[in-house]
C-alpha positions as CSV (number, residue, x, y, z in Angstrom):
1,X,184.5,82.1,80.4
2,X,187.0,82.2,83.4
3,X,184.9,79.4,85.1
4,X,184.9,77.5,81.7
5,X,188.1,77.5,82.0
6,X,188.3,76.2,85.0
7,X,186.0,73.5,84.6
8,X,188.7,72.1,81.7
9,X,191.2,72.7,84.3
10,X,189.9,70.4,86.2
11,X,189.3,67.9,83.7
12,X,192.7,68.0,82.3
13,X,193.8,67.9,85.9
14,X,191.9,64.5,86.5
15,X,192.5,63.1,82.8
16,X,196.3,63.3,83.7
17,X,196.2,61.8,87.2
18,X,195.8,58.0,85.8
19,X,199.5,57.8,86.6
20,X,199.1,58.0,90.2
21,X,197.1,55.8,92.8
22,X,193.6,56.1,93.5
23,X,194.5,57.3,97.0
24,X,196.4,59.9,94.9
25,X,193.6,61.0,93.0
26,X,191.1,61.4,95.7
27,X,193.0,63.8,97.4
28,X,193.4,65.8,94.0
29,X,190.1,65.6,93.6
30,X,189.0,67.4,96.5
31,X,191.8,70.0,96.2
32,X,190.2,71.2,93.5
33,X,186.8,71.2,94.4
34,X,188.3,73.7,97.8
35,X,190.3,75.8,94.9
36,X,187.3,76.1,93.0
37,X,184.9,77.3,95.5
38,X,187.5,79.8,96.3
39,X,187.9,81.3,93.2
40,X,184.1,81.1,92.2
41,X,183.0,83.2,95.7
42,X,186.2,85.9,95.1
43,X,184.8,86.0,91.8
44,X,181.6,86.8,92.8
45,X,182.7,89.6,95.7
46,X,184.7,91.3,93.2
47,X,181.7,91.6,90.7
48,X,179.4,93.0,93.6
49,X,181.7,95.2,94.5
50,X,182.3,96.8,91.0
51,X,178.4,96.7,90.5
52,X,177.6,99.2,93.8
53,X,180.8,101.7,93.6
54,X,180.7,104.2,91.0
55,X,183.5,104.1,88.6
56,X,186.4,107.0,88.5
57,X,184.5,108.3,85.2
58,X,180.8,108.4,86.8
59,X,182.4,110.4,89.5
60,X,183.9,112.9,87.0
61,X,181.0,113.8,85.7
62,X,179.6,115.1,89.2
63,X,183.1,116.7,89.5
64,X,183.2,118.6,86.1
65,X,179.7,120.0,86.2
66,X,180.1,121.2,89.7
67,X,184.0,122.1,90.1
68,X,185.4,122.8,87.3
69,X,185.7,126.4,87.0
70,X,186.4,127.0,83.4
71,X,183.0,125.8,82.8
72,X,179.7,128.1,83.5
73,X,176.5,126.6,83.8
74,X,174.1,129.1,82.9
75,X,170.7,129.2,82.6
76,X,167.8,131.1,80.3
77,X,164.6,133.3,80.5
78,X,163.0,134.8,78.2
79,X,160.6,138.0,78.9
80,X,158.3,140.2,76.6
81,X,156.8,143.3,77.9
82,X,153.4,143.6,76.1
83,X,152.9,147.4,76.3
84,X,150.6,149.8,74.7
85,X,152.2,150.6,72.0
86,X,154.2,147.5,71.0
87,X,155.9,144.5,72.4
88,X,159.7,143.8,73.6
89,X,161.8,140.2,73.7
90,X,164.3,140.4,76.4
91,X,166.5,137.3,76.9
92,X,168.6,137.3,80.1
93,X,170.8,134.3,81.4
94,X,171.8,133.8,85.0
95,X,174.2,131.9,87.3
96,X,173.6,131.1,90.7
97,X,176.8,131.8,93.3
98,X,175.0,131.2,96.5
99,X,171.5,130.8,98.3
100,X,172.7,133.6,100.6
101,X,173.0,135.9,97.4
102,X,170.4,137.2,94.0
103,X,170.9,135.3,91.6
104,X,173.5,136.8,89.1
105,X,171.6,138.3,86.3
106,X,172.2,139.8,82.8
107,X,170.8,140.3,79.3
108,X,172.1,137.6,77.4
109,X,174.5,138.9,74.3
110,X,174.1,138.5,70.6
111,X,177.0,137.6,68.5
112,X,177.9,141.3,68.0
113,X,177.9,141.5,71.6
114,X,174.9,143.4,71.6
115,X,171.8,142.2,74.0
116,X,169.5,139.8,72.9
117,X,166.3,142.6,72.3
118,X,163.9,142.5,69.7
119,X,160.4,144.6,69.1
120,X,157.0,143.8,67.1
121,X,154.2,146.7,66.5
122,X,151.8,147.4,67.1
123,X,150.4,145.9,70.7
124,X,149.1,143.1,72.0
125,X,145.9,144.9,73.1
126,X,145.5,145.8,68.8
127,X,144.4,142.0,68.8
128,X,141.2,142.1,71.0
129,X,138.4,141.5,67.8
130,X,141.0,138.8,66.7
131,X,142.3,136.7,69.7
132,X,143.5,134.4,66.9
133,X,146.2,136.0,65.2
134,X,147.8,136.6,69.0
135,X,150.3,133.9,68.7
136,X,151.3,134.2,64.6
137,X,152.2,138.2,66.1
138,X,154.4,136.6,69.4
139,X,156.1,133.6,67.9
140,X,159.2,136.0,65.0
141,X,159.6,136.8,68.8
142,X,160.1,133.8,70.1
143,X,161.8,132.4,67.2
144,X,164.8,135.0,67.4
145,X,165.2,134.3,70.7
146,X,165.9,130.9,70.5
147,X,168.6,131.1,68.1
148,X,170.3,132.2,71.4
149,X,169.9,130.1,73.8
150,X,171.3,126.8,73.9
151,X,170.1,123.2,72.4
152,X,170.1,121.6,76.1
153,X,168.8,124.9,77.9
154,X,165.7,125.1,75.4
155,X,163.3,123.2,76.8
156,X,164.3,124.6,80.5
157,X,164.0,128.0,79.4
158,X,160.9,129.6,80.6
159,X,159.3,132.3,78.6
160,X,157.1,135.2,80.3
161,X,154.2,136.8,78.8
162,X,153.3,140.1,80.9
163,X,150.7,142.3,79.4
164,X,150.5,145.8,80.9
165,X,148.4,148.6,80.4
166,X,147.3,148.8,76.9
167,X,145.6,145.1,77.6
168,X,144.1,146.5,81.0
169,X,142.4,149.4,78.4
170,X,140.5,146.7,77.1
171,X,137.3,144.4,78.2
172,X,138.4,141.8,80.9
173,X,136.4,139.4,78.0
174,X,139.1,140.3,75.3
175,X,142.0,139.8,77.5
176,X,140.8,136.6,78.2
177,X,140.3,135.8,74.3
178,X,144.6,136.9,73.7
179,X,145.4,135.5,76.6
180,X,143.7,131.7,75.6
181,X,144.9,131.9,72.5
182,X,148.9,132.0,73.7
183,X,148.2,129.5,76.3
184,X,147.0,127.1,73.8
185,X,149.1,127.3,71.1
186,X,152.5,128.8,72.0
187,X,153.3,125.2,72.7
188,X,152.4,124.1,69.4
189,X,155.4,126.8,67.8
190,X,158.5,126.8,70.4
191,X,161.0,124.4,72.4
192,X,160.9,127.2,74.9
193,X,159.0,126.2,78.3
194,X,155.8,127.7,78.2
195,X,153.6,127.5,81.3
196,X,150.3,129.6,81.2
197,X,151.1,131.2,84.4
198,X,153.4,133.4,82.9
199,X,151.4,134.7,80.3
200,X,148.8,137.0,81.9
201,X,148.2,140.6,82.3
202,X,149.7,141.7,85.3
203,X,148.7,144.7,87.8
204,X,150.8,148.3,87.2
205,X,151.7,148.0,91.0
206,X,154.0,145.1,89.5
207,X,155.4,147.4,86.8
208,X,156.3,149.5,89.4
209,X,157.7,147.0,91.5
210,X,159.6,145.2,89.1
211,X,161.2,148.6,87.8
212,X,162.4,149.7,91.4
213,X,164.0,146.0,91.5
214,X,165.7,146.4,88.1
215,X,167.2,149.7,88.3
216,X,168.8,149.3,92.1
217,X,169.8,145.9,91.2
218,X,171.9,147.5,88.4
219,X,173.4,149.8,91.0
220,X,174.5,147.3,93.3
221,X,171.8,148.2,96.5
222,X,171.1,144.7,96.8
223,X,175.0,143.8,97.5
224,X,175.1,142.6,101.1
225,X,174.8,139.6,103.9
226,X,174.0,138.9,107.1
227,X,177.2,139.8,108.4
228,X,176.6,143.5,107.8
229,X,174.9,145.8,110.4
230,X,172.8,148.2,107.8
231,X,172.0,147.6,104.4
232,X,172.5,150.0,101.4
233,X,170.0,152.4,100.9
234,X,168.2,152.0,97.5
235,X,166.8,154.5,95.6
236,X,163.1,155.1,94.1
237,X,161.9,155.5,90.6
238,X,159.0,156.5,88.3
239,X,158.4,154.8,85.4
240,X,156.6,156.7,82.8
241,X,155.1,155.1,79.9
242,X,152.3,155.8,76.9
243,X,149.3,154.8,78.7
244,X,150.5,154.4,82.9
245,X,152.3,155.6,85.4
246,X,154.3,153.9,88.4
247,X,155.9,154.9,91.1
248,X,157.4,152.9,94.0
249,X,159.9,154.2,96.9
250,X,161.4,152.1,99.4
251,X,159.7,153.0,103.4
252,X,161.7,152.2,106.7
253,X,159.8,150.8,109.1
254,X,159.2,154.0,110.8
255,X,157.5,155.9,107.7
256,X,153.6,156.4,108.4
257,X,151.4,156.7,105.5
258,X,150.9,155.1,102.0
259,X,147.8,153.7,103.0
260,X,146.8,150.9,100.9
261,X,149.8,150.9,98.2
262,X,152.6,149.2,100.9
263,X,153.4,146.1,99.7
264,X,156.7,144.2,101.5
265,X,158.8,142.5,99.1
266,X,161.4,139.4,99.6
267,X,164.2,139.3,96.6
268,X,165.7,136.4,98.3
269,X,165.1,132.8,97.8
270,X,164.2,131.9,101.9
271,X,161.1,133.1,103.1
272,X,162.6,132.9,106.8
273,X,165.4,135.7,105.6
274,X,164.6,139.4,105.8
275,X,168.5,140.0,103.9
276,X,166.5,140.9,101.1
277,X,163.0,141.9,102.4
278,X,162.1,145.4,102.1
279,X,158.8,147.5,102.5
280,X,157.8,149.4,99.6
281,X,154.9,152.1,98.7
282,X,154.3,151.6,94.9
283,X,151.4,152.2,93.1
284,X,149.8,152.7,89.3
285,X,148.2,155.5,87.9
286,X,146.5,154.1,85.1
287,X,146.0,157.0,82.6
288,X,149.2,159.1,83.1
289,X,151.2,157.9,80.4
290,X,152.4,161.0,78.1
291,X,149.8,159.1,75.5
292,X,147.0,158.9,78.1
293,X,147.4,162.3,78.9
294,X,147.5,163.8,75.8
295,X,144.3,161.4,75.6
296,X,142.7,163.0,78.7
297,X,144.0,167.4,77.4
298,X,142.5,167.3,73.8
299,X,139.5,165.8,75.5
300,X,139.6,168.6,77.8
301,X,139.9,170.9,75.1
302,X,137.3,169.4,73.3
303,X,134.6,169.9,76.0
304,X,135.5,173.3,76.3
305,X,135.2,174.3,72.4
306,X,131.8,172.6,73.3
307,X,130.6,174.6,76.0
308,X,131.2,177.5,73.9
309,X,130.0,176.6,70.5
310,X,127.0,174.0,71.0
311,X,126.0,174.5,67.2
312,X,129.3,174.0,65.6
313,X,130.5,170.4,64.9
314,X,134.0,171.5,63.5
315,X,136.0,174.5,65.5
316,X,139.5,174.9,66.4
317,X,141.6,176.5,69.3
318,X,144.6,178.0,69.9
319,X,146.5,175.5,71.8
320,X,149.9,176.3,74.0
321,X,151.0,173.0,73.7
322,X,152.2,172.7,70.0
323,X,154.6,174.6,68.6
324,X,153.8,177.6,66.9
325,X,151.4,177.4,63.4
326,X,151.7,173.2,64.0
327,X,147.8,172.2,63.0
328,X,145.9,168.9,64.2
329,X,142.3,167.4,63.7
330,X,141.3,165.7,67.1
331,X,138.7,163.9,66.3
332,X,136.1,163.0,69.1
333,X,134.5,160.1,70.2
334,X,131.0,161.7,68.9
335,X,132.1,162.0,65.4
336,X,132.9,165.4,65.7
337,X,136.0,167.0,65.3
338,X,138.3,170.2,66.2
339,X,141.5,171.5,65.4
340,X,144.6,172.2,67.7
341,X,146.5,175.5,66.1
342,X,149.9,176.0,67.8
343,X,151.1,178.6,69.5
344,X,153.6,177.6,71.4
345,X,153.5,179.0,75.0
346,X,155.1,176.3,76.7
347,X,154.5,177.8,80.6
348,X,150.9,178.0,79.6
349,X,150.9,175.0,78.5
350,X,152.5,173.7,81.7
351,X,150.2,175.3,83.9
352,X,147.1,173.6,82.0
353,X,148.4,170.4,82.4
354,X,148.9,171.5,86.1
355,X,145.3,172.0,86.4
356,X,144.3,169.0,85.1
357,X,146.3,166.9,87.0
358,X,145.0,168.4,90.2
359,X,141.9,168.0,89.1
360,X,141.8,164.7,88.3
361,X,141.5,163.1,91.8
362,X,138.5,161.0,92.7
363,X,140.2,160.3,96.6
364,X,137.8,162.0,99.4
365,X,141.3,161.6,101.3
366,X,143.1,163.6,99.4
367,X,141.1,167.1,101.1
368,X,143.0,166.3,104.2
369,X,146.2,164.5,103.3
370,X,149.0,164.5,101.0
371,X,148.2,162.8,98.0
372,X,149.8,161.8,94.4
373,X,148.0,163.3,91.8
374,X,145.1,163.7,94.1
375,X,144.4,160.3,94.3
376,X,146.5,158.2,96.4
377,X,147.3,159.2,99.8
378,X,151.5,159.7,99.8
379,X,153.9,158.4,103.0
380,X,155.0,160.9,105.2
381,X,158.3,161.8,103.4
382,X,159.5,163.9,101.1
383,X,160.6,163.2,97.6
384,X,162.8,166.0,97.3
385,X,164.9,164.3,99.7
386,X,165.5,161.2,98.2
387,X,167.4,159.7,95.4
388,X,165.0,159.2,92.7
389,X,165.2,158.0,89.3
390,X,162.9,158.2,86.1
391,X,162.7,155.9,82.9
392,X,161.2,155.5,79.7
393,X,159.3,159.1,78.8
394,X,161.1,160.8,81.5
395,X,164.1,159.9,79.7
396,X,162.6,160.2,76.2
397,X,160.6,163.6,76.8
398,X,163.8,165.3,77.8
399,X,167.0,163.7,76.0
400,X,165.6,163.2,72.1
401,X,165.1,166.6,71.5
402,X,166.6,168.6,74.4
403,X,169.6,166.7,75.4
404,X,168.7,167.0,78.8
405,X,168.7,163.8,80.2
406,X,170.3,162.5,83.5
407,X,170.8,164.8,86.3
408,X,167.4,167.3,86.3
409,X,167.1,170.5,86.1
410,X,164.0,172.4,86.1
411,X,165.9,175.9,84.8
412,X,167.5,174.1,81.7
413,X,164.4,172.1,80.8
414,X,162.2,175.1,81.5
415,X,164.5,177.5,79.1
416,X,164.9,174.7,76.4
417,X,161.5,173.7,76.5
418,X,160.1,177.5,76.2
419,X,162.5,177.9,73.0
420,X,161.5,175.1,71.5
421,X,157.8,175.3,71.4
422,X,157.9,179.2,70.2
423,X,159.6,177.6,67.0
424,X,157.7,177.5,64.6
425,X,156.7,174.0,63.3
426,X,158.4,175.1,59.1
427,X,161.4,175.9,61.1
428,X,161.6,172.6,63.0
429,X,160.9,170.6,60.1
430,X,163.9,172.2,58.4
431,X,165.9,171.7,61.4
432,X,165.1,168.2,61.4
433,X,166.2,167.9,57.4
434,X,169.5,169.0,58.4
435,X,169.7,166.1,61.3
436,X,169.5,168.9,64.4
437,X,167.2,166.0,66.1
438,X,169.1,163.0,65.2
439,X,167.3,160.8,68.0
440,X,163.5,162.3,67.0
441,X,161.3,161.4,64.7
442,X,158.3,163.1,63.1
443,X,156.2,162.1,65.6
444,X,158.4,162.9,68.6
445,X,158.6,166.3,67.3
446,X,155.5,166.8,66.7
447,X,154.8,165.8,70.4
448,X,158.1,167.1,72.5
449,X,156.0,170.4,73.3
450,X,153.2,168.6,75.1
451,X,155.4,166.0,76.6
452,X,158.0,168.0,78.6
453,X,155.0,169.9,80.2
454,X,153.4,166.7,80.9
455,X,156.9,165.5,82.3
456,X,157.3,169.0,84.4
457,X,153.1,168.9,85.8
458,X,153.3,165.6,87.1
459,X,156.9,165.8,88.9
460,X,155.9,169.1,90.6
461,X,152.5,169.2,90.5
462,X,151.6,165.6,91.1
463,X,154.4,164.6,93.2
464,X,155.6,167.5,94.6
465,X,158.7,167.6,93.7
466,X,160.8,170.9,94.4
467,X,161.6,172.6,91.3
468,X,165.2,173.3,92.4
469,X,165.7,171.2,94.8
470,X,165.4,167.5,94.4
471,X,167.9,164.6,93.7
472,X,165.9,163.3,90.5
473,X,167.6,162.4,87.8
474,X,166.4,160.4,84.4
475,X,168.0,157.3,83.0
476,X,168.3,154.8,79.9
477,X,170.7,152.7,80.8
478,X,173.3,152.4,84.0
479,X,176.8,151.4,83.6
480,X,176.2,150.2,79.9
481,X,173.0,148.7,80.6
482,X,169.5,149.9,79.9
483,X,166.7,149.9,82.6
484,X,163.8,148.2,81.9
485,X,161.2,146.5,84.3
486,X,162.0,143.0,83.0
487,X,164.8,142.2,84.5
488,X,163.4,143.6,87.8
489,X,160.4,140.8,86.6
490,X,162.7,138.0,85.4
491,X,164.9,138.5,88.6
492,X,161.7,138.0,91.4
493,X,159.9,135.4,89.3
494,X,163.1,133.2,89.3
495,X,163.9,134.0,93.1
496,X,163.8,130.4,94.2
497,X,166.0,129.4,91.8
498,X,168.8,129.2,94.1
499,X,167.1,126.6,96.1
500,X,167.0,124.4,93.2
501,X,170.5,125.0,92.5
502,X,171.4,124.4,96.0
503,X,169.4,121.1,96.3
504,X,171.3,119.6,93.2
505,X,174.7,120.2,95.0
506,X,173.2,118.6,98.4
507,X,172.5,115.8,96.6
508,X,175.2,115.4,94.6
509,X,177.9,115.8,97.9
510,X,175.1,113.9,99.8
511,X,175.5,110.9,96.8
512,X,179.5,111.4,97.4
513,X,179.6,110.9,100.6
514,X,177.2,107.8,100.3
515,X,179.8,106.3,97.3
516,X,182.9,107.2,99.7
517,X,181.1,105.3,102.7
518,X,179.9,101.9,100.7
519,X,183.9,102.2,99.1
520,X,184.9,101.9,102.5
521,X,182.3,99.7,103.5
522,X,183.0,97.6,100.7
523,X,186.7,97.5,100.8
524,X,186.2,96.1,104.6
525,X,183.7,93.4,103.5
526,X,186.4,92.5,100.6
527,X,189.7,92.4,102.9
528,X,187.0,90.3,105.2
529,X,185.8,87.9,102.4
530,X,189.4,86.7,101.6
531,X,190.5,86.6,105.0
532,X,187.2,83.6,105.1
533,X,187.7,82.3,102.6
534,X,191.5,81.9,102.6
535,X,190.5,80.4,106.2
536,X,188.1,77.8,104.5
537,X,190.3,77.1,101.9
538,X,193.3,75.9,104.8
539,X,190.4,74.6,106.8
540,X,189.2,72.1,104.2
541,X,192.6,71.1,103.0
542,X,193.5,70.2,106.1
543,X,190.7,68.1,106.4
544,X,190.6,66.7,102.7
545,X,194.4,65.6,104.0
546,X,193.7,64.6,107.6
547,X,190.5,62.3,106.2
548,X,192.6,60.8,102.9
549,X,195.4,59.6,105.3
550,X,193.0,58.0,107.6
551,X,191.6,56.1,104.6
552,X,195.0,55.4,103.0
553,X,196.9,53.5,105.5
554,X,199.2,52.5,102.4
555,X,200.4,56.0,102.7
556,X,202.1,55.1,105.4
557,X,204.3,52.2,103.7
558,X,205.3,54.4,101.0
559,X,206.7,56.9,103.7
560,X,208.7,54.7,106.0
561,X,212.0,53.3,105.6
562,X,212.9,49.9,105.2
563,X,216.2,48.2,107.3
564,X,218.0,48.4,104.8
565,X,217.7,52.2,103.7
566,X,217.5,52.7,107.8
567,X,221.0,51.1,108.2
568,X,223.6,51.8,105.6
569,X,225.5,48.3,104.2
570,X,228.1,48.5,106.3
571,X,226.9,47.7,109.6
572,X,226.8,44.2,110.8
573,X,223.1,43.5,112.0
574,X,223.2,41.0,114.5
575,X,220.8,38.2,113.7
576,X,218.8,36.7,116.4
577,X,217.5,33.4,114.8
């Protein structure tokens, strides 16, 4: 339009020149052509130069996402522990605050405030004759957790699937079935990312592992830099559960022993950093859960009544691990069946489950060394010694009915334990009527007997913890926040997220500095361009004028005086003819 404009300028400028000479209207003429081609080239520098530099807003947007601190940018995971006995959602959202830092991790909140946590029964591993139905049982999951996470974050939001020992119970061919089955059609049900590395079965060592990460990330041992000569200590854990057992304790790198079960672990996000590389023993015990080994006793107790009845098919026996006059029918894998009759002797009971722990080691190292649970071969250090923490049934088994979790003590668990199993079961049922056990169920109760001795065996028996002298202590939650291994899980697997984070802003200040160089660049070229072109525009004038007076001597007549306008009327001219 602006050169449409000109162009009837120009027009206009020649229609209206019919009142001057030709000579005049040559030199207009050309004038115009110089002011044109002036105008057209600025023209053109100022629309390259508003093409290549960014605009103010384009610039904001960099700015706000990056700057502008009343804004978080947070991101989503979502986790499910697939355990024995049912399956757990955890959502957890994250920010990053440096690459020289973990990433800063909690559960994300509900709109009660409450964390994001929801549970189906029974577990995945109840699926291996029907693979199918794997997904219709993990997607209510899935779909209460995205009501939480937001629009734009969905389809970033990775979701991980790890199956622990109830799914290693079963035939590697039936975990493969479940494990096909979410791969393939997870996709089909959720926004969610789902990538099929993430769903798998995954080895206890990692339970382990993950759970050591999670609880002394919740206590702050991971807080440090560079700049710091020593490192917090951390503390170690054993995570109980229904069908395995994991323990993992942080080693220096003068501890001997451990044997196979070292395994050195880097929370950070560079693999050239040792600020958060550290050297742990951990290891499974895969049939130690309180449900395992209440699996592995009535089996026990089974072959025995077998060894001294061969013709009976149906017996019972007097059993010091239910309370008193509590009855159960065991049935065995044969068909048969026997009864347990309480009679609650809960040191008896204790020392049974002693024995069988002992016994229970397969390691031909174990006759000369230090082992746990006479099967792995233990580091040279003691666990009395150490801060040590233990979750799930170590919590459970002593706080629902006892009231005794936290800091442990072998005296109070050993009294409360002893007067609980010589009840007899009528009596704790009424009890439990009158809400004496308000965090207990049936079940629980039924099972507290047996469970506190397994707890009691395996600490000093298997680990060789000193009864009255130890730092062990069990734990729910820390500071308001429950300990599970998924967060330990959900921080490692996102370890490198930092980098990411830290790329984008590279970029980003590497694209600012490139915008704030071509400005300057640019605003050169333009202060250049008009300097040329205000020196072509004189430069061609001069010769449009130079050349029209050469070929307009007329101009010439026009511009001098004659004798009379030279000489005013006056003056007497002196004639000469």
């Amino acid at each position: 339009m602006q050169m449409t404009a000109l162009a009837h300028l120009f027009t206009d400028l020649v229609d209206n020149v019919s009142g001057i000479g030709a000579g005049d209207v040559v030199m207009v003429r050309g004038m115009l052509r110089v002011v044109v081609l002036a105008v057209a080239t600025l023209a053109l520098v100022i629309v390259i130069y508003l093409l290549t530099v960014p605009t103010f807003d384009h610039l904001h947007i960099f700015v706000f996402s990056d700057h502008d601190s009343d804004v978080v940018d947070y991101s989503y995971g979502v986790i499910i522990d697939a355990g024995s006995t049912g399956s757990r959602l955890f959502l957890y959202r994250w920010k990053v605050v440096s690459d020289r830092r973990l990433i800063d991790m909690h559960p994300a909140l509900d709109e009660f405030s409450r964390a994001v946590v929801k549970k189906a029964n029974p577990g995945l591993s109840t699926f291996a004759n029907n693979p199918e139905n794997a997904t219709d049982y993990i997607r209510p999951l899935l779909d209460y957790a995205v009501k939480y996470v937001p629009v734009s974050k969905q389809p970033y939001t990775p979701i991980f699937i790890f199956a622990t020992a109830g799914m290693r119970l079963i035939p590697i061919r039936q975990q493969e079935a479940i494990m096909k089955n979410l791969h393939t059609n997870l996709p089909l049900v959720t926004p969610l990312q789902v990538i099929a590395e993430h769903i798998r079965v995954i080895e206890g060592k990692w339970e382990g592992i993950f759970s050591w990460i999670a609880v002394n990330y919740i206590l702050g041992r991971f807080n440090r830099n560079e700049s710091e000569a020593a490192r917090p200590p951390t503390v170690g854990m054993i995570d109980m559960g229904g069908a395995s057992l994991q323990i993992a304790i942080e080693l220096s790198s003068k501890d001997r022993g451990g044997g196979h079960a070292i395994e050195t672990v880097n929370l950070g996000c560079r693999d050239d950093s040792d600020i958060f590389r550290y050297r742990l023993f951990v290891t499974t015990f895969l049939g130690y859960g309180v449900n395992e080994g209440l699996r592995k006793y009535e089996q026990l107790l089974g072959d025995t009544l077998l060894a001294e009845n061969k013709t009976s098919r149906q017996a019972y026996i007097r059993d010091s691990c239910l309370p008193t006059n509590l009855v159960k029918t065991v049935s065995r894998k044969d068909g048969s069946q026997f009864v347990r009759k309480g009679v609650g002797d809960w040191d008896e009971c204790v020392a049974q489950l002693s024995d069988l722990v002992a016994r229970s080691g397969v390691n031909d190292e174990c006759e000369v060394s230090n082992c746990y649970l006479g099967q792995v071969v233990a580091p040279k250090i003691s666990l009395s010694d150490m801060e040590l923490y233990g979750f799930s049934e170590c919590w459970f088994s002593t706080e629902d009915v006892l009231s005794l979790g936290g800091q442990y003590n072998y005296t109070l668990l050993s009294t409360k334990a002893r007067d609980f199993c010589r009840l007899r079961w009528s009596t704790i049922q009424s009890r439990s009527r009158l809400r004496l056990y308000p965090k207990a169920n049936e079940d629980r109760l039924r099972s507290q007997c047996f469970k506190s001795a397994w707890i009691a065996a395996v600490l000093h028996k298997g680990f060789s913890l000193d009864k009255f002298r130890n730092r062990f202590r069990s734990a729910f939650d820390i500071s308001g926040e429950e300990v599970q291994w998924t967060l330990g899980a959900m921080l490692y697997n996102m370890r490198y997220f930092p980098l990411r984070d830290v790329q984008r802003r590279y970029l980003l200040e590497k694209r600012r500095r490139e915008n704030a160089h071509s400005r300057g660049s640019l605003c050169v070229l333009f202060i250049f361009a008009v300097c040329i072109i205000v020196a072509v525009v004189l430069q061609r004038w001069w010769h449009v004028k130079k050349g029209f007076l050469k070929r307009e001597p007329s101009m010439w007549g026009y511009m001098m005086l004659s004798q009379d306008q030279l000489y005013p009327s006056h003056y007497n001219i002196p004639s000469f003819s």
